[in-house]
N, C-alpha and C positions, 0 to 999 in steps of 0.2 A: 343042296347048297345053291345050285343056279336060281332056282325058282325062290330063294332068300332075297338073292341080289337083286333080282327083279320088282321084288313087292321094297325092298330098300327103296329102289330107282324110283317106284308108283310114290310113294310117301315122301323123299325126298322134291319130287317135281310137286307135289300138291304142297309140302311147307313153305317150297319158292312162290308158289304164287300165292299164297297169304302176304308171306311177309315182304315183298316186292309191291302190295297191294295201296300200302302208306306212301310210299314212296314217290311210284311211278305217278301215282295223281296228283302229290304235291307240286308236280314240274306242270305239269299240264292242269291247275288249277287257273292261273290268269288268263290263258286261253279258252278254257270252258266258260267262263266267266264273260269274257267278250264276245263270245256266242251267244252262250245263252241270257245273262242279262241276270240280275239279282247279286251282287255283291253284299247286301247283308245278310246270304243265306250260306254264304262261304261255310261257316263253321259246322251248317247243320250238317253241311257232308260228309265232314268227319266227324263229329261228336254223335250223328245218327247209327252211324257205322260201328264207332264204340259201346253204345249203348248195347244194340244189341246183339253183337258179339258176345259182351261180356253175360248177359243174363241170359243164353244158351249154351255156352259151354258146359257148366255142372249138367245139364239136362241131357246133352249130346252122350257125355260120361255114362248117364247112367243110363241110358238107351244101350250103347257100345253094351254094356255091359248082358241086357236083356237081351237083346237081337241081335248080339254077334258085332265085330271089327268093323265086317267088310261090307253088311250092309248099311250101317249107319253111317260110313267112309263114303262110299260111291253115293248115296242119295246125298250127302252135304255138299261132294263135289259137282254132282246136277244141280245143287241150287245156286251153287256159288255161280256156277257157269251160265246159269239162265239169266241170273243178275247180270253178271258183264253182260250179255249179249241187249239183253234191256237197257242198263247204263249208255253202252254205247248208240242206242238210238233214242235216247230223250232229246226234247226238243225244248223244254222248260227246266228251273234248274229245281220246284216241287217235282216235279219227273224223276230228275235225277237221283235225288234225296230218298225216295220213296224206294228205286231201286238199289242205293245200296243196300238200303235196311234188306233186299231179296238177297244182295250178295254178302252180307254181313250174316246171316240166315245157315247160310253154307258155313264162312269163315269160321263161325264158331265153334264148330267141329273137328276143324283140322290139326289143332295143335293138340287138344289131349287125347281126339283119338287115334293118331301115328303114334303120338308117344307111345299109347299103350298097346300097341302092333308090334314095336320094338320092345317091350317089356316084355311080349309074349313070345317074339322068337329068336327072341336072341337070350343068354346067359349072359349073370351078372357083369363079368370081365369085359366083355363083349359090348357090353354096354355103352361102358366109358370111352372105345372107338367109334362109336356109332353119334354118341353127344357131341364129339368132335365133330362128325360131319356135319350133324345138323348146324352146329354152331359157325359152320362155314357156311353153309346155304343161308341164310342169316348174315351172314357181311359179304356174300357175293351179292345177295338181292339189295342189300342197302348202298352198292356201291352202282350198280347196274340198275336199279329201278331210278336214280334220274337221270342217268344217259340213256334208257332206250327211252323213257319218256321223252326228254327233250327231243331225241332222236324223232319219235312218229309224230309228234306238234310238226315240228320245221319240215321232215318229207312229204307227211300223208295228213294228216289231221287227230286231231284229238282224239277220236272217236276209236283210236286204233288203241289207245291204251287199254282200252277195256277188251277190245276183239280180237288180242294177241292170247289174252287168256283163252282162248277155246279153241285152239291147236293143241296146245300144251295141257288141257285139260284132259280131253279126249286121250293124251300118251299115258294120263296117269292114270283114267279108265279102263284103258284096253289091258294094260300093265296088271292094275289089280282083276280083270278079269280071268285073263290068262293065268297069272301065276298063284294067289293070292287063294288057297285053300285050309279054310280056318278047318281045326279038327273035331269032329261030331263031340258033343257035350250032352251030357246027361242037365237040362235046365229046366227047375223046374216052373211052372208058366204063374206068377203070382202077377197078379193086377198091376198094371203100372199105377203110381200113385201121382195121379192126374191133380187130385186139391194142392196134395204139397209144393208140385210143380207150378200150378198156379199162384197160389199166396205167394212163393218164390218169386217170381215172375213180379208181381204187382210191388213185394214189398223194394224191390231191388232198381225198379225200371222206375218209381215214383222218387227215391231219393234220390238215384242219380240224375232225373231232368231235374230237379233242387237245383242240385249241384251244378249242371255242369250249365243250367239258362237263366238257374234265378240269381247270381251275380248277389248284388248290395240288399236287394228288396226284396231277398227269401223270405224274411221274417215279417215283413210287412204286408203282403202281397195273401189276400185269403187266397187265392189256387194254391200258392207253395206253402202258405200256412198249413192247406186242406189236404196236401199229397206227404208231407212229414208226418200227420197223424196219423193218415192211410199206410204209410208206409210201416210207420210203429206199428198201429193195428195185425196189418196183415204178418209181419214180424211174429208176434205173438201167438196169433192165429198157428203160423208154419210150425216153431215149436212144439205147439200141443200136438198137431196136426204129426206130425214126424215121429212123436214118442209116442203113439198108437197105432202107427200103420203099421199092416203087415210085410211090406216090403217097400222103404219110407223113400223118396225121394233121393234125399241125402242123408243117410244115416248120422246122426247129430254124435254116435257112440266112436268114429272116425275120430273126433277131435279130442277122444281122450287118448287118441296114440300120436305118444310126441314125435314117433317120426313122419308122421303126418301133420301135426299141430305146427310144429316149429317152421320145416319150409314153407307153409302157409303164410306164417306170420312174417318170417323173411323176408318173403314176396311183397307182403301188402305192405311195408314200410321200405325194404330197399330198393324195389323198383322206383321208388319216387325221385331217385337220383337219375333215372334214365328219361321219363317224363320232362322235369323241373329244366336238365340242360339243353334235351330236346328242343322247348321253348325259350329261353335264356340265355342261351351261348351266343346265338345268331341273334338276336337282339343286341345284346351286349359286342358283339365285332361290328355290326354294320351299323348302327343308332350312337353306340359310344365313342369306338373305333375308327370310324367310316372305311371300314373294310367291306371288302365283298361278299355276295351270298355265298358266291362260290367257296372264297375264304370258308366263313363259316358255318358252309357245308361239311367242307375238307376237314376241321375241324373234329365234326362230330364223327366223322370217318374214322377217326381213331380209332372208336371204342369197337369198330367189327375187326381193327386187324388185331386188340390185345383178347377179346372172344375167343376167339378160335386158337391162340394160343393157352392159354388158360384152360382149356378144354382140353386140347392136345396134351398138355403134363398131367393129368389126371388121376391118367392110370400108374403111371408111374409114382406119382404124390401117393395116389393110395393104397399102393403097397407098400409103401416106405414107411407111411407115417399114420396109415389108418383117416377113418372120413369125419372123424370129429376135428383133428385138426386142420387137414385141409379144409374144412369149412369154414370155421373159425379162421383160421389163417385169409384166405380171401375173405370173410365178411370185415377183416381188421385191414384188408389192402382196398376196401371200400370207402374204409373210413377217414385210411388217408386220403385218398383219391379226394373225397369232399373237403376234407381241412385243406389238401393244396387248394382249392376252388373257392374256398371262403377267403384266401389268403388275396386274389386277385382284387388291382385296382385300375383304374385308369388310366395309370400308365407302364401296367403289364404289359410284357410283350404278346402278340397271338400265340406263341407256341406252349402257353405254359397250359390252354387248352388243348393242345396236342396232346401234353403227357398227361393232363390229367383224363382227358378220355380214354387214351389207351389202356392207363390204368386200373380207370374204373371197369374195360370192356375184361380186365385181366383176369379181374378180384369177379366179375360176374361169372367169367368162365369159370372158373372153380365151384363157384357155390351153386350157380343154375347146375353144375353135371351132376355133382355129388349128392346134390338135393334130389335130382329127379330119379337117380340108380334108388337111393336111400327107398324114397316114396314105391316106385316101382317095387320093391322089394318088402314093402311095409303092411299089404294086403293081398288076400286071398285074390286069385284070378277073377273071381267073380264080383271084386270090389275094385279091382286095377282102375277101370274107366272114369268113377265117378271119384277116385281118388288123384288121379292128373287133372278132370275137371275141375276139382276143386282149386289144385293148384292155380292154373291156370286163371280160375275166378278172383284170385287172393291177388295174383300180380297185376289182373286188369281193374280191378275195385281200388286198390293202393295207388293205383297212375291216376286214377278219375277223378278221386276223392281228392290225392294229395295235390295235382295240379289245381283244383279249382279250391282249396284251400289256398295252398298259396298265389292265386291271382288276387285272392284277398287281399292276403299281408303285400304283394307286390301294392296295392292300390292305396292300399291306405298308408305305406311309405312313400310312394311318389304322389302322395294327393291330387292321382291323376292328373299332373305336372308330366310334360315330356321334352323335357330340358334334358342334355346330356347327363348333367349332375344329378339332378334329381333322379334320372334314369339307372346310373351307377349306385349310387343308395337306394334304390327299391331292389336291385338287382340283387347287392353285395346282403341287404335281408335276406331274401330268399335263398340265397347260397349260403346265408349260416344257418337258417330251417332245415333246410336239404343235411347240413351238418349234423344237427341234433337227430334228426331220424335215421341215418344210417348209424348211427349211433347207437339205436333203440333196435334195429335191424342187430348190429352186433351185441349185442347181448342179447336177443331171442337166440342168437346161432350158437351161443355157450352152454344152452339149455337141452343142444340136441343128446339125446342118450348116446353114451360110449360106444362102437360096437370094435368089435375085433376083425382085423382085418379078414380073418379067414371067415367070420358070421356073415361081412360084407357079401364074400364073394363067393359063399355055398349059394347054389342055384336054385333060382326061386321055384315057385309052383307051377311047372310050366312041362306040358305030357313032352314025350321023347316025340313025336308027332310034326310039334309047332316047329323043331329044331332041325 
């Protein structure tokens, strides 16, 4: 049981610093910037970071899966932490760029392969305290990663945002080294499937630069012409490629089990409500409102303190009422959350963004817990990894796609106009888009198969060993 709590502690401290990772550099973006010079490469900081996070996670999964938790865990968190140590000594801001893509390298490991650490030693029941915590590490880092940021700008300098990770990286190393003993498995050694992993790669990484840099003149522009085809192509390619391999990348036979299918889909449409206000909120308090960042920071704040509550009633929800409807019940507390949000005008007060983040952070805690027990529980140990990857891939493809769709429809309602009015109707669009997809999010969650409570919470495939 100690040496549980311990590998807890090691995975907890590495989800803090992923998800602290958005944050803390957002505060200490204007200062990097007046260092290092380049203000129109702002966005490639993060959108390079996104990139390729999201098209190594399924890969991470299914690594976890072939070579074991712990060592696919510690090599991610070496890279992550080689990046921070490079990030913080760039001197250009192509430097910097370059290296998060080293610390985004790492990042993309982190979330499905704890998750699936926790599938492996903990039981079903168990579970749902455990989502809880995470779901607190998760709104402790969003409240905390821009105070300590603004915190090492104003003391020490910028460069510390990055070189605070390699204290804290080191505790969650030594942590999984010490404690962290995965149980000998009988595996048997099949080829890793390097083409599919490839095609994967190409066809994923070419439509998302589409998306998230070709803007208006996607369609006009032969490179984005040339990387939509490739993209198709390679598409194509993966399929075949996947239905003939002997041990496929990502098994394409995964998506015929809806309790895998459905949180997927979840994911890939209801996450676009956490994206969409991300961007949206804080434009709409300071641009419309003329309120402050901090304002509508504070704001966005809501959605980690109704997380973690949400998360917190769980267990309790799911034995009472079983996990079809606490799904469904949050994916419908979703959808209010967006109708209050589309309901907002210009001379809404600020706080009616208060409750509807909280809201939304409510209806998420529900469905992200219940969805990830479900999944955890919905495959063979030997498929655990690449079946949170996949997750994982579904929420981060649904925020990439759906934001850079809707900076579309935001554009062509404000016809690039940035009048307050005009600002308010491109805005109050997008916040009925946002409407209609978690829309679509709630009725994929009506489609999850029934289970009984006691099916829920018979304990997965998992040796007396790991427990």
């Amino acid at each position: 049981m100690n040496k549980r709590i311990w590998v807890l502690a090691a995975v907890l401290l590495a989800t803090f610093l992923s998800a602290m990772e958005a944050t803390i550099v957002s505060t200490a973006m204007p200062s990097i910037v007046n260092d290092l010079q380049g203000m129109q490469y702002v966005n490639l900081t993060f959108s390079v970071y996104l990139l390729v996070a999201a098209v190594t996670t399924p890969i991470y999964g299914k690594l976890a899966d072939i070579l074991g938790r712990k060592k696919v865990l510690v090599a991610a968190i070496v890279l992550f932490l080689i990046g921070s140590a490079l990030c913080g000594m760039a001197v250009t801001m192509t430097q910097l760029i370059l290296f998060r893509a080293v610390q985004a390298l790492g990042a993309g490991a982190i979330l499905p392969v704890t998750s699936t650490i926790i599938g492996d030693i903990y039981t079903t029941e168990e579970r749902t305290r455990m989502q809880a915590l995470f779901s607190g590490v998760w709104s402790v880092s969003g409240v905390i990663g821009p105070l300590l940021g603004g915190f090492l700008v104003e003391a020490i300098n910028w460069r510390w945002i990055f070189y605070i990770n390699l204290p804290l990286g080191f505790i969650a190393l030594a942590l999984l080294a010490v404690a962290f003993r995965e149980p000998a498995r009988e595996r048997e050694r099949k080829p890793i499937d390097f083409a599919g992993a490839g095609l994967f790669l190409v066809a994923v990484t070419s439509i998302l630069y589409v998306l998230l840099f070709g803007e208006t003149e996607a369609l006009r522009s032969p490179l984005h012409l040339g990387l939509l085809a490739l993209s198709a192509v390679s598409l194509i390619a993966f399929v075949i490629v996947e239905q003939n391999a002997k041990d496929p990348f990502f098994p394409l036979t995964l998506m015929k089990n809806r309790f895998v299918l459905v949180p997927n889909l979840f994911g890939f449409f209801g996450f676009s409500f956490m994206i969409a206000t991300t961007v949206y909120i804080p434009m709409w308090v300071q641009n419309i409102q003329g309120g402050s960042p901090t304002l509508s920071g504070f704001a966005l704040a809501f959605m980690t303190f109704g997380w973690p509550l949400g998360a917190a009633l769980n267990g309790t929800l799911l034995k009472r009422y079983g996990p079809w409807n606490v799904a469904v019940f949050g994916a419908g507390a979703l959808v209010a959350a967006a109708g209050l949000l589309a309901t907002v005008g210009p001379g809404s007060p600020v706080a009616i963004f208060f409750a509807v983040m909280f809201l939304a952070g409510f209806a998420f805690g529900l469905t992200v817990t219940v969805f990830t027990i479900i999944l955890q529980n919905a495959v063979e140990w030997e498929r655990r990894g690449v079946a949170m990857g996949s997750n994982a891939l579904s929420n981060m493809l649904g925020q990439t796609i759906s934001i850079a769709a809707l900076g579309t429809v935001f554009n062509a309602a404000t016809r690039h106009e940035t009048s307050p009015e005009q600002l308010a109707h491109g805005i109050h669009v997008v916040f009925l888009c946002v409407l209609g997809l978690t829309v679509v999010a709630f009725l994929i969650s009506t489609r999850l198969p029934k289970l009984t409570k006691e099916e829920l919470f018979r304990d997965s495939r998992t040796s007396a060993e790991e427990r």
